[in-house]
N, C-alpha and C positions, 0 to 999 in steps of 0.2 A: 940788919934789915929784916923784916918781918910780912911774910909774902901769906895773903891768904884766899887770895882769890885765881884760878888757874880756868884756861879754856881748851886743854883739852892736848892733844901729847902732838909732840913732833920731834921724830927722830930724822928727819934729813937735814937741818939744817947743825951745823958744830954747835956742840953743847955749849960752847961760852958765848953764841948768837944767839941764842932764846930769847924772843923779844918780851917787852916788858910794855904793857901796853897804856892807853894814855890815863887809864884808870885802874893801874896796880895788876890788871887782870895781865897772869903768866903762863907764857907756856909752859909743859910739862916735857919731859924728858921722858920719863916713864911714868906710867900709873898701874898699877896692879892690886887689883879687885878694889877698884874705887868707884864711886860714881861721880858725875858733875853735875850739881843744879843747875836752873835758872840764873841762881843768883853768885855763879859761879864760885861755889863752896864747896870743898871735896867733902865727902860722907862714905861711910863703908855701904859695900856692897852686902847684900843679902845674903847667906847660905844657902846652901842645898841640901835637901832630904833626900834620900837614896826613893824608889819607887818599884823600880824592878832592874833586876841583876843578868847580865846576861852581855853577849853582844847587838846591842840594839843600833838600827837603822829603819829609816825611812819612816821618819814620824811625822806625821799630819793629825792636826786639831781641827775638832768644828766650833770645838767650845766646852760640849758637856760631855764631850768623848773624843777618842784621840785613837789611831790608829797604832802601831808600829811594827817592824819586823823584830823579833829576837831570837838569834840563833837560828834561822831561816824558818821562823813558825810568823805567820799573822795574829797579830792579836787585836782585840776591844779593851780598851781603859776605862772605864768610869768610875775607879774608886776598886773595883778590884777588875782583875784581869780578866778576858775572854778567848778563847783559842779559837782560831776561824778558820784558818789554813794550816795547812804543814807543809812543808820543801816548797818554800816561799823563799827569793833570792830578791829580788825584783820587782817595785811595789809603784805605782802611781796613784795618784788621786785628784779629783779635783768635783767640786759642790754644782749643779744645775738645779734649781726649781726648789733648794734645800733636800737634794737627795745627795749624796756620796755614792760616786763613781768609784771604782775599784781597779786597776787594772792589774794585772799580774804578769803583761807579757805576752800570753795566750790566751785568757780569758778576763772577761767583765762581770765584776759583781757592783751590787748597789747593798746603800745600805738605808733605811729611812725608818721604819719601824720595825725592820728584820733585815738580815745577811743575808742573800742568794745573790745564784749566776742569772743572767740577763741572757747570755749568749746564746739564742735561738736561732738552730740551722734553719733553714729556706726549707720548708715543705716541700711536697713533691706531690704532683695530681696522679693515682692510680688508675682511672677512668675517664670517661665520658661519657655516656648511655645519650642517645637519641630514642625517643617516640616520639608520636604524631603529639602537633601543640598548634599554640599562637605564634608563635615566631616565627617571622616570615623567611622565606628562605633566602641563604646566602652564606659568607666566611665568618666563622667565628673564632677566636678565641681566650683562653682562660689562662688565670692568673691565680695567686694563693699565697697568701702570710700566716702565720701565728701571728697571735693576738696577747701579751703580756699582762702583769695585773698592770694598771695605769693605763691601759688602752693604745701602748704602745706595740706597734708591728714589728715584725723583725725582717729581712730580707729577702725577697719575694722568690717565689718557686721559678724552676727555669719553665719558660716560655714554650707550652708544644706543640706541634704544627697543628694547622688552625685545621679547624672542624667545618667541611661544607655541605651543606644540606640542600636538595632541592626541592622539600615539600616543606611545608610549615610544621615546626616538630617543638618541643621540649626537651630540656638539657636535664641528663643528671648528674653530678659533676661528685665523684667516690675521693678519697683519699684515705692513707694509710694508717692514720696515726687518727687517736679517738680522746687522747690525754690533753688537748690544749684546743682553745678555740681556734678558730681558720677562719679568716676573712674569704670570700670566692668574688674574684674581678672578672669579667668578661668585657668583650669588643663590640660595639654596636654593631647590626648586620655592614659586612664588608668594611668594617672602621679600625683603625692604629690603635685609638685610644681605649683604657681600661678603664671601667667604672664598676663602683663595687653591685653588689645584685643578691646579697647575701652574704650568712653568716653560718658557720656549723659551729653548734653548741659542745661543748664538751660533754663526751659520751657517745657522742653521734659522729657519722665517718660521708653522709651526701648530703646532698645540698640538690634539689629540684628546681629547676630554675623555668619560670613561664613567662618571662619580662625582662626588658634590658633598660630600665627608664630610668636608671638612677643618677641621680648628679652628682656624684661622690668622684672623683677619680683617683685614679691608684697616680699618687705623686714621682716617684720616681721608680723605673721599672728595673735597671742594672745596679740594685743597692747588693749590699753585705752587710753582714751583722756585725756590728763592736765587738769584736772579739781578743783585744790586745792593741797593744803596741806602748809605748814608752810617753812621758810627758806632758799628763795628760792636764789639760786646762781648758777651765771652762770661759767662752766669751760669745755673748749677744747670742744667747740661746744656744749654739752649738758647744762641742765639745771637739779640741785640736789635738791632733796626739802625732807622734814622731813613728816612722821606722825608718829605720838607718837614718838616707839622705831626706828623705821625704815628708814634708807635713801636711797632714790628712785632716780632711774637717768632717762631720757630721751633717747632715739633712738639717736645715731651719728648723723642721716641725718635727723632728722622731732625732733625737740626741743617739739611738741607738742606732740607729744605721747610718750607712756613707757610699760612696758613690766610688770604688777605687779608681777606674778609668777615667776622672776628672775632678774628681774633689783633692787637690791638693797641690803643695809648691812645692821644689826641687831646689836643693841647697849644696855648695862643691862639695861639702865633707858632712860625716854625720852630723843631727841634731843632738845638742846635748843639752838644752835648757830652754823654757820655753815660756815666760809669765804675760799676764795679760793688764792692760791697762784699759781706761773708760773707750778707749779711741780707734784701739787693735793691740797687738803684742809685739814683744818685744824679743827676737829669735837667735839662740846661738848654735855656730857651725863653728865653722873656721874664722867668722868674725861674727860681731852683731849685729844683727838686723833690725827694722824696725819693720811690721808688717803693718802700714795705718789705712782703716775703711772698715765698716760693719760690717760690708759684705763681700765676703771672700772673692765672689766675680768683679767686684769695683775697685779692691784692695793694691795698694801701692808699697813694693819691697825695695829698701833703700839702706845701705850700710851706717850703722852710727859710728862704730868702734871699730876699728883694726883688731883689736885684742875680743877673744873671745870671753863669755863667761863662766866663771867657776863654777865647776856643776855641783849643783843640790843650792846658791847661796842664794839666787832669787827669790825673794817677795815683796810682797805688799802693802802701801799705809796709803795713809793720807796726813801724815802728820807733821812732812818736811815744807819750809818754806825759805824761800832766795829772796834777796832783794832785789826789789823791782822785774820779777820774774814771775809769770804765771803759772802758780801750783798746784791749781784748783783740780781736784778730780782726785782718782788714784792715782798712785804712784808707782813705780817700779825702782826697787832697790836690790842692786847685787855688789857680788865683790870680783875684778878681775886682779891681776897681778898690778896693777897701776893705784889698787885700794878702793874705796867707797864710789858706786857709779849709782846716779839716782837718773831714770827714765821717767819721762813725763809724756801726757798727754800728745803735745803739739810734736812728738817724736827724736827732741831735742834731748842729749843728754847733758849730765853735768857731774863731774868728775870731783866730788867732795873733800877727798883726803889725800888728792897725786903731791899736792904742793908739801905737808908734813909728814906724813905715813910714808913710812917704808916697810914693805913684807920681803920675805923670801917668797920664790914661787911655787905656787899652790896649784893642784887639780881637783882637788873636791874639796867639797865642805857643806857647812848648812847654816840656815840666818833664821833668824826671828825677829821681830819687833814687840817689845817690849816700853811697857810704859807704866810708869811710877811716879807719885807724886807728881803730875805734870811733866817729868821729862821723859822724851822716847828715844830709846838708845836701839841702836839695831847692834845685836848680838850675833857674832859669826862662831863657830868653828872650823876652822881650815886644815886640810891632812897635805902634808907634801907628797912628793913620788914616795911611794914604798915605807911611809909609814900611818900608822895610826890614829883618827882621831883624838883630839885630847882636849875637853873643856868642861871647865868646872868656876866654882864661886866660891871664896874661902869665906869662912864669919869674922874674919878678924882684918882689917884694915894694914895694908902694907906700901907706903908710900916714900919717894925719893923724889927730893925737887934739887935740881944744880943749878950754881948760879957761877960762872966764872970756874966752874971744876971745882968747885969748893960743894959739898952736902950740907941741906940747910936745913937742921932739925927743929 
């Protein structure tokens, strides 16, 4: 008998039950460094080129550049290597507006047509100077950001007791630092709310203030600066990131700052994986979650999977399609110990490889999606307890097909 078409390996069912299907198409038993067309034809898989030698982890691609850790250093890939960090352990990433987000744990860099850190402390106002002015009299007070290149602010000065005046006066408002622009918000006479009323130039350390008319207000007044945390993903303008149990989201309009007193959800055990789909994300602890709603405040968290997910194996296509199942949008694909899990939009999941695939159990690893000639193969490596990564692509073709325990060459 002469077998030339296969769909693809399954080890759970007894190798003499390999079905044979109504159009010759066979399962596989094993396959190693094969691939499967369309037209369900095996082919050798592609080799690999060595790139850089080392212990490497936490590699992320934009496309024309690629990030990794090797050897606890950060590095730039474009053809040749770049050094950016050093005593680097712990790396996230994730793309907003086409900038690359960085995270390292304790601090935020970007990356878009240069490396730097974002992480700008909360100013601090050194003064207040009152003279005679237009300002009628009453409670005032003042507020204070840096100012980024992009125009983005960083997390606001703390708040100092309000200033009250009973003749009509003018504010001069001093600060300490002369190296970065400062936005200056003040309070309408006797008013909660902050509006901004000026700007100090870099170079310059006051700000004169004869007027409070502005209609700008300072958006959120208890922020922090992005300064770290783990798993970082970008979705509907913000950016979501983990520490420990906790996932933290970003401001709507300024990706760098966040709210910690209420910007975030609380999960039984730590966060370890975190991807995002068209609709909201998709969240693992101790089990998996689906977190579905734009907006964080409207957002609905609901268990899909008992089994949690394998950290690092999450990503994204749009390439997978069910019958009679809607797959339209992105996608979300990981691996737990049950094998292949594809998340979709409507929060529903669908367990691709539980019925053929059997693994041992796995706690880390990493995925990609990969596509060649038309098909897209999601490419895992997975480490057990207490050992090693290990994945690779041979050039040479190596195949075994059984039919009844018999090898059928």
């Amino acid at each position: 008998m002469k077998v030339t078409k296969f769909k693809g390996v399954n080890n759970v069912a007894d190798q003499t039950a390999l079905t044979l299907g109504n159009r010759g198409v066979m399962e596989l038993r094993e396959g190693v460094n094969v691939d499967i067309d369309n037209d369900s034809k095996l082919s050798r898989r592609d080799g690999y080129a060595l790139k850089t030698a080392g212990n490497v982890t936490h590699l992320w691609s934009k496309g024309e550049y690629c990030f990794y850790v090797r050897d606890s250093n950060l590095y730039r890939y474009t053809g040749t290597e770049e050094l950016l960090l050093t005593n680097i352990n712990n790396v996230s990433y994730c793309l907003v507006n086409d900038v690359a987000y960085i995270s390292t744990g304790s601090s935020t860099y970007i990356y878009d047509s240069s490396f730097r850190n974002i992480t700008l402390d909360a100013p601090t106002i050194s003064a207040v100077g009152i003279t005679d002015g237009p300002l009628p009299a009453g409670k005032y007070n003042f507020a204070i950001t840096k100012v980024s290149d992009g125009g983005y602010e960083s997390a606001v000065s703390k708040v100092n007791n309000p200033v009250t005046v009973s003749l009509a006066s003018t504010f001069t408002v001093t600060v300490s630092v002369a190296s970065e622009q400062q936005n200056v918000y003040m309070t309408t006479t006797d008013g909660d709310t902050f509006y901004l009323v000026g700007t100090i130039p870099i170079g310059d350390t006051t700000l004169i203030i004869t007027r409070s008319t502005s209609t700008i207000p300072l958006a959120i007044l208890d922020t922090e600066c992005l300064a770290g945390g783990d798993n970082y993903t970008a979705f509907n303008g913000r950016i979501y990131f983990s520490i420990d149990n906790a996932l933290f989201y970003t401001d709507a309009y300024n990706p760098r700052v966040y709210s910690p007193a209420s910007n975030f959800f609380l999960f039984p055990t730590d966060i370890t994986e975190v991807v995002a789909v068209d609709t909201g994300l998709y969240v693992s602890a101790d089990k998996t979650y689906a977190l579905r709603g734009l907006d964080p405040e409207e957002a609905v968290l609901e268990e899909v999977d008992p089994l949690p997910i394998i950290t690092g194996t999450a990503t994204t296509t749009v390439e997978f399609t069910l019958q009679d199942v809607d797959t339209s949008g992105t996608q979300a694909v990981w691996r737990t110990n049950e094998g292949v899990v594809l998340g979709l939009n409507s929060g529903n999941i669908y367990k691709l490889s539980k019925e053929v695939l059997a693994t041992q159990a796995f706690i880390s690893g990493a995925s990609l999606i990969k596509k060649v000639e038309g098909k897209t193969q999601l490419l895992s490596s997975l480490a057990p307890a207490n050992e090693v990564n290990s994945f690779g692509a041979s050039d040479s073709i190596v195949a075994e097909v059984r039919r009844n325990g018999i090898i059928i060459t």
